[in-house]
ROSE-4610 file (N, C-alpha, C; in Angstrom, 1 decimal, always signed):
// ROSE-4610
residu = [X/X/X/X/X/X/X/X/X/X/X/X/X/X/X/X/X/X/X/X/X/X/X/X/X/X/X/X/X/X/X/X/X/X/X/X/X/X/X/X/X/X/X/X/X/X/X/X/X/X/X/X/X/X/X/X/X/X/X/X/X/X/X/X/X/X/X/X/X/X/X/X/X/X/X/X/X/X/X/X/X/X/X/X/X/X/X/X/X/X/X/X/X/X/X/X/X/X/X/X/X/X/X/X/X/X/X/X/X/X/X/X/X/X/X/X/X/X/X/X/X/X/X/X/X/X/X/X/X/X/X/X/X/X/X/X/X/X/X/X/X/X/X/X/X/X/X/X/X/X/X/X/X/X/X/X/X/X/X/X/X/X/X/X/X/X/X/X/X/X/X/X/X/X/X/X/X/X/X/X/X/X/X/X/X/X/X/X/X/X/X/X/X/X/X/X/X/X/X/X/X/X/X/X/X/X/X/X/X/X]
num = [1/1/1/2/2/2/3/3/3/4/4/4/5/5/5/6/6/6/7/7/7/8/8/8/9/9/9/10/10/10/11/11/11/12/12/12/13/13/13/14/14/14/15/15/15/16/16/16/17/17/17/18/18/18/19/19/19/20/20/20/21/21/21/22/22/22/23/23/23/24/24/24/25/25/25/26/26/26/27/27/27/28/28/28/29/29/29/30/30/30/31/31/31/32/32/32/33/33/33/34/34/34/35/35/35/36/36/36/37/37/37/38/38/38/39/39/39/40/40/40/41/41/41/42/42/42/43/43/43/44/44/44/45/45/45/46/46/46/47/47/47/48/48/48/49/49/49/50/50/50/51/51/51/52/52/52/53/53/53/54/54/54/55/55/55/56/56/56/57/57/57/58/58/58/59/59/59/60/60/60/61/61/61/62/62/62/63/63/63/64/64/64/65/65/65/66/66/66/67/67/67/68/68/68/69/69/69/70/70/70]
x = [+10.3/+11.5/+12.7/+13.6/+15.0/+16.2/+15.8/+17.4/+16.9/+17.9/+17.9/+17.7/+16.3/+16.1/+15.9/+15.6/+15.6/+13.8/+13.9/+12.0/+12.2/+12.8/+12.8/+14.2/+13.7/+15.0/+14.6/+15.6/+15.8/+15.5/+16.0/+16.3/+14.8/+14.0/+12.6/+12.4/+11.7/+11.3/+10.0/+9.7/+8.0/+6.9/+7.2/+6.3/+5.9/+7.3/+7.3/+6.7/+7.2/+6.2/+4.5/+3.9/+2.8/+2.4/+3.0/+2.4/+2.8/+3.5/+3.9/+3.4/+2.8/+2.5/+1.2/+0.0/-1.0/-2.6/-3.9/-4.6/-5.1/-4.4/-4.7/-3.5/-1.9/-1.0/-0.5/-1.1/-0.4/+1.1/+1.4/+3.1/+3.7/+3.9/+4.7/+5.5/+7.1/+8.2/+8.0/+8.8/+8.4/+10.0/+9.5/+10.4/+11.4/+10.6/+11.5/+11.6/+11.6/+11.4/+10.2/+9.5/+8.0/+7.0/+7.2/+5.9/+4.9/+3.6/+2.7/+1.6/+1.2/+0.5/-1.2/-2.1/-3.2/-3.6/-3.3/-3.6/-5.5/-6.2/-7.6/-7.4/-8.7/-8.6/-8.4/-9.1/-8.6/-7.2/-6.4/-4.7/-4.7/-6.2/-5.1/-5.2/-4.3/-3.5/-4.9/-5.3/-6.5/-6.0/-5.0/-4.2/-3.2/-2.3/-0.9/-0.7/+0.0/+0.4/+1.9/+2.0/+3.5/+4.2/+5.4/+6.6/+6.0/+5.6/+5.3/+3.8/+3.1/+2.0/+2.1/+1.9/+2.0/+1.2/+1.8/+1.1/-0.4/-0.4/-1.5/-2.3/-2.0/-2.6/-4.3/-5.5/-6.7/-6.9/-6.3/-6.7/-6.1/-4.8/-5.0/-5.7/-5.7/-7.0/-8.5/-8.7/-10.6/-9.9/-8.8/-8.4/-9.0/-7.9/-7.9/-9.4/-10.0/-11.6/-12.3/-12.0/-13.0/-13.1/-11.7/-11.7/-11.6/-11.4/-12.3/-13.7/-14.0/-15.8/-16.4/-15.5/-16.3/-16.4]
y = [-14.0/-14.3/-14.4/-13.6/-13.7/-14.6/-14.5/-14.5/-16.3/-17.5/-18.1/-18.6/-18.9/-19.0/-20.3/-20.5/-21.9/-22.5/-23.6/-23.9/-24.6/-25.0/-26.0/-25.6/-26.6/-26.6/-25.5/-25.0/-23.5/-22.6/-22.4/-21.2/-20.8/-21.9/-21.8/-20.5/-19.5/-19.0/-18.6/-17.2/-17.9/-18.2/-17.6/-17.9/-20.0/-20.5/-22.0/-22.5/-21.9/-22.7/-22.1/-21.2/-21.3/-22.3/-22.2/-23.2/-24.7/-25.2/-27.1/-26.9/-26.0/-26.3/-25.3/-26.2/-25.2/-27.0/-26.3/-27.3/-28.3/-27.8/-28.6/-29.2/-28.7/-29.3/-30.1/-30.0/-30.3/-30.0/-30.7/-30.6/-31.1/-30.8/-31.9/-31.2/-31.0/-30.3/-30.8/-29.5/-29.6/-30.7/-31.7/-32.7/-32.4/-31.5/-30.9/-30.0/-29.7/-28.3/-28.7/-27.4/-27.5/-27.8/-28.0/-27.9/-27.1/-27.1/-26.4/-25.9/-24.8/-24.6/-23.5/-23.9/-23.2/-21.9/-21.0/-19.3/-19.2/-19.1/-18.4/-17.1/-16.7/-15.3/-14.6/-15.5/-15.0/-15.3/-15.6/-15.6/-17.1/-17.7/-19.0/-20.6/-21.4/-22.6/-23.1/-23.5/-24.4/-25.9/-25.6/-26.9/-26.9/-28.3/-28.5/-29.7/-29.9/-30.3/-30.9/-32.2/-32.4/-31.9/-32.3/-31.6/-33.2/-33.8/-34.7/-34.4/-34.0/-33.1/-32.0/-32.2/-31.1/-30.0/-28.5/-27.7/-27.5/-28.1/-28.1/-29.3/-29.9/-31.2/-30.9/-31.9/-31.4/-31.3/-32.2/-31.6/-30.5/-29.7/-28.0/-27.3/-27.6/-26.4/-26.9/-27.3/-28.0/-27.0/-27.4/-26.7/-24.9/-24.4/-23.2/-22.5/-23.0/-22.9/-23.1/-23.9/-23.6/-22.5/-22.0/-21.1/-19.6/-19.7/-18.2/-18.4/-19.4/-19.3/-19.1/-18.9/-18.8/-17.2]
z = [-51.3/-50.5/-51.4/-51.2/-51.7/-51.3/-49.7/-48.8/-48.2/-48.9/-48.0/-46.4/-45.9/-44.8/-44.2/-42.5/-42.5/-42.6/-42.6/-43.1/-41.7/-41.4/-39.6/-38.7/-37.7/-36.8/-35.8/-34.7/-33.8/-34.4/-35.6/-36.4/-37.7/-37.3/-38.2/-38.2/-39.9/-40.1/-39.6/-38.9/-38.2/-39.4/-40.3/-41.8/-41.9/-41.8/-41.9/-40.3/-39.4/-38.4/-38.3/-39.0/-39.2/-40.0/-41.4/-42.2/-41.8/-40.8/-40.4/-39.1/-38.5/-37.2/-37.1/-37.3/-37.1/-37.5/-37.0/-37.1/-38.3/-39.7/-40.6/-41.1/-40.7/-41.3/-40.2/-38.7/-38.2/-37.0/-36.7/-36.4/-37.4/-38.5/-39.6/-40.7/-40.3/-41.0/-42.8/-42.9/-44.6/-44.6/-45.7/-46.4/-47.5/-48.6/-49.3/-50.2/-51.1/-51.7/-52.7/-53.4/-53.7/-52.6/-51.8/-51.1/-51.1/-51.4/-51.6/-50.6/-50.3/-49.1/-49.5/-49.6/-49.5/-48.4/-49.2/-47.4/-47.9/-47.0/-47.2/-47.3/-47.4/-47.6/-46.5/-45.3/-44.2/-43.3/-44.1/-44.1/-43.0/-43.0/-42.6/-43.5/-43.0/-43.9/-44.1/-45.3/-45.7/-46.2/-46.7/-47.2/-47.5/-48.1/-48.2/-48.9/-49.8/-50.9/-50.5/-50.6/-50.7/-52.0/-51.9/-52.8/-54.5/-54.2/-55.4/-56.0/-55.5/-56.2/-57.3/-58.6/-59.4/-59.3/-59.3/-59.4/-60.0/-61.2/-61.7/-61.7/-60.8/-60.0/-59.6/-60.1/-60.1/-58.6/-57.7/-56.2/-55.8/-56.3/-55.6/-56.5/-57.5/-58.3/-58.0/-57.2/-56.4/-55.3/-54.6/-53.4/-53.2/-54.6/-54.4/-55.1/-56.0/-56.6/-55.7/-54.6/-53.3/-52.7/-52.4/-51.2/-52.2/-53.6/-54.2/-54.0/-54.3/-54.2/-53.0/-51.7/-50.5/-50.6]
């Protein structure tokens, strides 16, 4: 993504209301930038990461090592 878009509000991107409104994340608007989100292989949310979790944080790399191994 290039073009500043909205992540909430009227004007939500439908990309962002997949990922904050769906059975694992919930209803729950993103708070602030870096937020982190797990896609399966079958394109849906497996997880999510607040913005204070490091990327290389050992719970998204168990995250994402799960869902190649499936």
């Amino acid at each position: 993504m290039f073009d500043k878009v909205h992540v909430k509000g009227k004007e939500q991107e439908p990309l962002f209301n997949l990922l904050t409104g769906n059975p694992v994340t919930g209803k729950s608007s993103i708070k602030w930038n870096f937020e982190k989100f797990i896609i399966g292989k079958e394109g849906n949310v497996v997880d999510r990461f607040r913005s204070a979790t490091k990327p290389d944080s050992k719970k998204i790399i168990s995250s994402i090592e799960k869902e190649l191994s499936k």
